[in-house]
N, C-alpha and C positions, 0 to 999 in steps of 0.2 A: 071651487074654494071661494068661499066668502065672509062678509063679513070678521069677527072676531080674527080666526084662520088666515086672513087676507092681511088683515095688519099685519100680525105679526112675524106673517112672510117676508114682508113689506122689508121691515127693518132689520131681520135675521139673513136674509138671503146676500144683501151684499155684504157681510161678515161674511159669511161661510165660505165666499166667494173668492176676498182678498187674502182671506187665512190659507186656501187651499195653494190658492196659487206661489203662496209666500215658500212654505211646505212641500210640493210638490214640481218646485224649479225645474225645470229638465235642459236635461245636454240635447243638442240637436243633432242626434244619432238614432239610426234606426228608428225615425220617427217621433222620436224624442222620450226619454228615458227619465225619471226622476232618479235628481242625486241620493236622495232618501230610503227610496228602494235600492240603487245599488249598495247602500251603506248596511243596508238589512241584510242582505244578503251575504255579503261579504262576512258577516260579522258569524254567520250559522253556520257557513261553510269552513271558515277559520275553528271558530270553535272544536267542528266535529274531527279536524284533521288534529288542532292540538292537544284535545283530550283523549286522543288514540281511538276513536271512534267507540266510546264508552256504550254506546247506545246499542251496539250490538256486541262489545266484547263483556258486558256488564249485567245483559239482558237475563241470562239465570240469575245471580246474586241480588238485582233487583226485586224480582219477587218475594226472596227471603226478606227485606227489607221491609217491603209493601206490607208483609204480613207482620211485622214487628218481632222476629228473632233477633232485633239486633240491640232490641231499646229493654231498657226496666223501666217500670212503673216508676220509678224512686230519680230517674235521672230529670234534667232539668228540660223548662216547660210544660205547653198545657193541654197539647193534641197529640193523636197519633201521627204516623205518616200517612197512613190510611184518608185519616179524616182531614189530614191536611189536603191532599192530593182532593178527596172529595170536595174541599170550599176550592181550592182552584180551577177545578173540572164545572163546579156549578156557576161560576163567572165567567167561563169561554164556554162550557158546551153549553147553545143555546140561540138565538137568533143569528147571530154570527153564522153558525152552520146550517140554518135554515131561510134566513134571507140575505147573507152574504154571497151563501155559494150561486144564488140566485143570478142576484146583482152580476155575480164574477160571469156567468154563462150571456147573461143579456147583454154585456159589454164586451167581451173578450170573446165568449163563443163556448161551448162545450169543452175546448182544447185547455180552458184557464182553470178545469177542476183537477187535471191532471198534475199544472204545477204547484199548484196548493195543495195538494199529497206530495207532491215532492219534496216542496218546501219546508214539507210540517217535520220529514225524515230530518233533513237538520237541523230544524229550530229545536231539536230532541234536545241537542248540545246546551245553547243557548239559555234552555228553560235549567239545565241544569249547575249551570253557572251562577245563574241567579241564586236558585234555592242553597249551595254552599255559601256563596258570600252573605244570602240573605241570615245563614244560618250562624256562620262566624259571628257577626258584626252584631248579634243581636242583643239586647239587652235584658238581662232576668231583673225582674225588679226584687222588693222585698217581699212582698206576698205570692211569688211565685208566679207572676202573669209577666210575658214576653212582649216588647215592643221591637221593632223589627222593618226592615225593608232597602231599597235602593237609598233612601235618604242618610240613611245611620250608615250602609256601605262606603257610599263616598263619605261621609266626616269621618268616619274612625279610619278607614282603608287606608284612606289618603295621608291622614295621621300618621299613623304608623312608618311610611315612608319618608314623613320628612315636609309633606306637603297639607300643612295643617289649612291654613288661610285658605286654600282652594277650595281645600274638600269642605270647609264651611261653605263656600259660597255654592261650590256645585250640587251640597244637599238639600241648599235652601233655593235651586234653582229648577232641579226633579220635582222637588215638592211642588212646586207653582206652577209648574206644566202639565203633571200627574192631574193635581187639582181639576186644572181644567179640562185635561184630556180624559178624565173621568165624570164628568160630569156631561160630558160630548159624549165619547162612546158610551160611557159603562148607563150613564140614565138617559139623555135625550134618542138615545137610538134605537134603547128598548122598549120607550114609550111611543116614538114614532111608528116603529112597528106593531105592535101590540094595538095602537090604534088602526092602522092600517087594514088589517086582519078583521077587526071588528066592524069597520065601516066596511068594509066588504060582505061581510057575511050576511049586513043588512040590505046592500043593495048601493048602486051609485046615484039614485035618485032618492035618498034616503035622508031624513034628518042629520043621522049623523054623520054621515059620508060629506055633507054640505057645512059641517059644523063640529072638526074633530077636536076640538076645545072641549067639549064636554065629553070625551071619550076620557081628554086627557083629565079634565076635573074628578071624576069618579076616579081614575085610577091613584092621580094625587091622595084623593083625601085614604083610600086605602093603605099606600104607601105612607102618607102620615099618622095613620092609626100604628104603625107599628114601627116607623121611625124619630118620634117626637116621645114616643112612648116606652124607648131603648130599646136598641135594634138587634143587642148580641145573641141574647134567649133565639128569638125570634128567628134569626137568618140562620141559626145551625137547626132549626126545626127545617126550615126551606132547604139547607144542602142536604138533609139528608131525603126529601122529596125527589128533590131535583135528579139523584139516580136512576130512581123508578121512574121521572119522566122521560129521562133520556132514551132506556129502554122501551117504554112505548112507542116513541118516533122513532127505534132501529124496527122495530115489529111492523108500526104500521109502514115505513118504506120498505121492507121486504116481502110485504104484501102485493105492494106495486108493482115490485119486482117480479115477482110471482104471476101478477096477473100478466105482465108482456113479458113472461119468458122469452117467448122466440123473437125479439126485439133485442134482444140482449145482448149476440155478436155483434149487432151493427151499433149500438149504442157506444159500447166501449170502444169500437173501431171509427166512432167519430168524436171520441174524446182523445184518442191517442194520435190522428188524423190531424184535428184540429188544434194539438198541443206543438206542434213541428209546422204542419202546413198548413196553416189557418186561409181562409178565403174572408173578405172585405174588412182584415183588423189592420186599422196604423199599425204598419212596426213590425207587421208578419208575425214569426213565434216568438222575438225578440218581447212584442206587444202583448203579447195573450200570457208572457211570463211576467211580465211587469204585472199586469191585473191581478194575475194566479198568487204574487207573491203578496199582494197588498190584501188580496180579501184573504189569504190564510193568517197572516198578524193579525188582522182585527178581529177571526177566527179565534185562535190560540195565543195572542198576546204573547208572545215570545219575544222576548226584547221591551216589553215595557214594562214590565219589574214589579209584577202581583205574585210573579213565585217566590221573591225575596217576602212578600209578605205574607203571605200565607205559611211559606217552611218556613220562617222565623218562629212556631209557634210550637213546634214539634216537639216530641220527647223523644234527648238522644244526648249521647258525649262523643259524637260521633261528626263533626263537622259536614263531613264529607257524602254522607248517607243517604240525606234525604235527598241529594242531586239524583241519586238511584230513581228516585219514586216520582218528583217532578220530571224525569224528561218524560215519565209516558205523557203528561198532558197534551203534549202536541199530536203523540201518534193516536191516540181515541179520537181527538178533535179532527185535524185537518185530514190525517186518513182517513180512519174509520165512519166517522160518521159523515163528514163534509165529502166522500166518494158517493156514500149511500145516497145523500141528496142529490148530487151531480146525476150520478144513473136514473132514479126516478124521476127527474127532468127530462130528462134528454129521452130514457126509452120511451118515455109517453109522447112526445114530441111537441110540447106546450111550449117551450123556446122559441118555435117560429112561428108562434103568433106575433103578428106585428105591435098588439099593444100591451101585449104583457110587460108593462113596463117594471112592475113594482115589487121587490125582493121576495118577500112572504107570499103574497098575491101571485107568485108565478109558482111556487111550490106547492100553495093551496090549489089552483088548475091542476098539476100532477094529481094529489089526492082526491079530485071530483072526476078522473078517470075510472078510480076506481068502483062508486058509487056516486048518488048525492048525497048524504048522509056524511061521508067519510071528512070531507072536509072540517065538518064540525070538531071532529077529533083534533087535527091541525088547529083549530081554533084555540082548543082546552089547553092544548100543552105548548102553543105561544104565549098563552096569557101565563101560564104558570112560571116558562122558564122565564119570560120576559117580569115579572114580578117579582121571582126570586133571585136575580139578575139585580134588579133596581135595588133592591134589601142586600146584596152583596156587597155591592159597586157603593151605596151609604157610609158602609165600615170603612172601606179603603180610603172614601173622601175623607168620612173624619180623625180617622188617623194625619192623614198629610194634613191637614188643618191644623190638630193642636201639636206637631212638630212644628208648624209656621209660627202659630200665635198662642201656644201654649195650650193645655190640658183645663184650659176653666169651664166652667160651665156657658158661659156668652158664647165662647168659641163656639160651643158644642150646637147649640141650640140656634145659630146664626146661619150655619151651615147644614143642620137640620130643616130651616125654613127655607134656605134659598134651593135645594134638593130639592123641595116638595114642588115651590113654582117653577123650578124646571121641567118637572115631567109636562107640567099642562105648556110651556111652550115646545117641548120634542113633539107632542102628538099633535101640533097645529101646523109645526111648519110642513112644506112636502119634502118628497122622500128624495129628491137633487141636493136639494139645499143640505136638507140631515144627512147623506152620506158624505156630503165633501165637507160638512163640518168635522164628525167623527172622525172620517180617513185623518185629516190631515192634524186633530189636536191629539190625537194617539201618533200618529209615527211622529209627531216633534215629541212626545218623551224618549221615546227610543232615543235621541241624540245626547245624553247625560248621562243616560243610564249607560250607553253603550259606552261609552266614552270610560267612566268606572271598569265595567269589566275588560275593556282592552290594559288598561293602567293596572288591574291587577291580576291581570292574567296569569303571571308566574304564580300569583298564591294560589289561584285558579287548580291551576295541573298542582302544585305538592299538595296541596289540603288530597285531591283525589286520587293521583297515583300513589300516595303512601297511604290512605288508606285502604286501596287496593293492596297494597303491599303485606302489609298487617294482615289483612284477610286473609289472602293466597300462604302466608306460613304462621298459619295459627293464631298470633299474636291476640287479634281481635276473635271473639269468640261468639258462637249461637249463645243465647239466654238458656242456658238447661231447666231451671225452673221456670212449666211450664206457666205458674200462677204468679210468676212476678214480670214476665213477657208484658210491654203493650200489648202486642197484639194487635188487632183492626179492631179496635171497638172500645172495651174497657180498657181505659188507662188513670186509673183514680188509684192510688198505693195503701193498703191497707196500715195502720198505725204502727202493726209489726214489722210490716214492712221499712218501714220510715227508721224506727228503732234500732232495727238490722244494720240498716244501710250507713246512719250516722256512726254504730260503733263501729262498722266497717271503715269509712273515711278515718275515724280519730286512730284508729291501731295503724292505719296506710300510713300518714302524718308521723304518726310518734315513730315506728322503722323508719321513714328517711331522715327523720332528723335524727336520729340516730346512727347511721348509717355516714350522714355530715358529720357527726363529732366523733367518730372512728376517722373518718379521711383526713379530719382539719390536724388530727392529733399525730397521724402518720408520718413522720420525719421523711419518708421515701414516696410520699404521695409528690408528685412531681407539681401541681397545683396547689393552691390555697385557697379553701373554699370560703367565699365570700357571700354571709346572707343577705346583702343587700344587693 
């Protein structure tokens, strides 16, 4: 490192350094534990027991959901569940699961992939907590587009209760830690890797391995070609890439897989080994679950409150619904695919290289098992996911922006530029410095947000067990027309449709007020109905 890279080490590293440790306080047990992770933890396992373990008693109904039997074109919002679920899947599946699970192996050992699958089973809960409140709380404007997230949770939730003054402060308190912890995780980490990957493929004695400033500037000025230039077109062009990229990297690790089959009992026999009886980790399994649970959050963000924002966008009259379709987020993430990488690690046995230090870089070694050529592929679909990653992670900051300082164009455009020069300092600093920044400005949002959904946890469980109730005896019903379904895809409502559905609403209206001035007029109606 030098040079350009060198400064702004220089001056980034002791930040990252007193943020972390500010973040990551630990009790002095079993080698010392952060309060942060036990409060994660806590909070997913609570969930899954108070929502009666929805994740698997829900997991049929889910998929009818997913496929949009449950929504009409005509209801309010401007996605499907589908395509919701798709922008949150294109925000976690993606480096997180390709140089976190890394990271988690190089520091904790093989045994830490095992609890970030375990982990990701309850963050199931979690993710779906979010998406009902994110989905309650959310606001349809006039022309029909949804604004939405942890931030509107706590003011209006907390409202409601009684607790106005708080839930101001505590929305305007998510929003300034999101901010920042988005702009840690969601850009400097994918820029950091993304460079990483690149200066590697060129070599370490290499221009730009000596100078990843300019890694970061080409990727800046791409990222401001499409986010100075509005970014909403644009990033649902990339979710819907982002599938078929993910699909590539499950193909190309099951290739790997494939090539060390008979590698395979011992691989998984020293991941489940080293999840219980770790050799040379602080803290024994206590330690390698600490790791496992931190790199599965940064993985599947469960607890920092992007499924409030994402299923705030949904079309549905169904508060309860889309919790259905967000908790898969965490089981594709930190199971499915964040397993797949742990195995193609480990069977290859590139983990105990002494200097595989660095997250991407140690999963790109896996793929240069395979061939030399292969790696290149791991190159393509870092660049891709980590790009359309950066174009996700945009939207979310500027939403929490003009919630802070309003919807103008200054806002918009301020935070547009300061975006752009962030990537070029993620792809300078090193990769120490950029994980302990991330890790630690992502789990301090977790502490707001979390803090909301324990506060309203009872609306939590009724918004979902009555609408399981509804389900289970009829009340709520599959969409019989199969052309006014969302569905996964088309969800735009034809004119007739629109037409249908208003005179539907005004005849619904005119019977119950009608139905009130029967009751009010009833001398035996034991109440008095009052329209205010």
């Amino acid at each position: 490192m030098s040079g350009l890279d060198a400064a702004i080490e220089a001056v980034f590293a002791p930040i990252a350094g007193v943020l972390s440790a500010i973040v990551f306080f630990e009790l002095p047990i079993f080698g010392g534990i952060p309060v942060v992770v036990i409060w994660l933890a806590a909070s997913a396992v609570f969930f899954t027991v108070w929502l009666r373990f929805q994740p698997i008693t829900g997991a049929k109904h889910s998929l009818a959901v997913i496929r949009g039997r449950f929504a009409a074109k005509t209801d309010p919002g401007e996605v499907s569940s589908f395509q919701a679920l798709a922008t949150e899947l294109s925000g976690t599946v993606g480096l997180g699961n390709i140089a976190g699970v890394a990271i988690g192996i190089t520091v904790g050992g093989p045994g830490a992939a095992l609890w970030i699958a375990l982990f990701g089973i309850f963050a199931m809960s979690v993710k779906m907590a979010e998406a009902v409140l994110g989905n309650k709380y959310r606001t349809v404007l006039e022309d029909g587009s949804t604004v939405g997230g942890p931030m509107y949770m706590l003011r209006e939730g907390f409202a409601e209760i009684g607790w106005k003054k708080l839930g101001i402060a505590m929305g305007a308190v998510y929003a300034v830690l999101a901010l920042i912890g988005m702009l840690g995780g969601g850009n400097m980490f994918q820029a950091n890797q993304v460079t990483m990957i690149i200066s590697d493929a060129f070599g370490e004695e290499s221009f730009l391995a000596q100078n990843n400033w300019v890694v970061g500037v080409v990727l800046a000025a791409m990222v401001a070609v499409v986010v100075l230039g509005g970014v909403t077109s644009i990033a649902r062009w990339t979710s819907r890439i982002t599938p078929y990229m993910a699909i590539a990297y499950i193909l190309c690790v099951l290739v790997i897989v494939a090539v060390n089959l008979p590698q395979i009992p011992a691989a998984l026999g020293e991941i489940i080994v080293g999840a219980f009886n770790p050799q040379g980790v602080t803290g024994g399994a206590v330690g390698v679950a600490v790791v496992g649970i931190q790199r599965a959050l940064f993985s599947n963000a469960a607890g920092v409150g992007t499924a409030a924002m994402s299923f705030s966008a949904t079309k549905t009259r169904h508060t309860a619904s889309d919790g259905y379709t967000a908790m898969w987020g965490p089981l594709i993430d930190s199971v499915v695919v964040c397993m797949l990488t742990a195995v193609a690690i480990v069977v290859t046995g590139v983990h105990t290289v002494e200097d595989a230090e660095d997250g991407v870089v140690l999963t790109a070694s896996a793929f240069g098992t395979v061939a030399d050529w292969f790696p290149v592929l791991l190159t393509i679909i870092v660049f891709l996911f980590g790009f359309s990653t950066l174009l996700s992670y945009s939207f979310f900051c500027e939403m929490l922006a003009t919630y802070l300082f309003g919807p103008t164009r200054a806002v918009r455009m301020t935070l547009r530029v300061v975006y752009v020069l962030l990537v070029v300092v993620g792809a300078s600093i090193s990769m120490t410095s950029m994980v302990a920044f991330a890790d630690a400005t992502t789990f301090l949002v977790t502490i707001p947000n979390l803090i909301g959904l324990y506060v309203l946890a009872k609306v939590v469980r009724l918004e979902v067990l009555r609408y399981r109730y509804r389900v289970e005896t009829g009340v709520i019903e599959e969409i019989e027309d199969e052309d006014l379904r969302v569905g996964m895809g088309d969800h735009e409502p034809t004119e007739e449709q629109v037409r249908t559905e208003r005179e539907r609403t005004r005849t619904e209206e005119m019977r119950l007020e009608e139905l009130h001035r029967r009751l009010e007029a009833d001398p035996e109606w034991p109440h008095s109905y009052n329209k205010d």
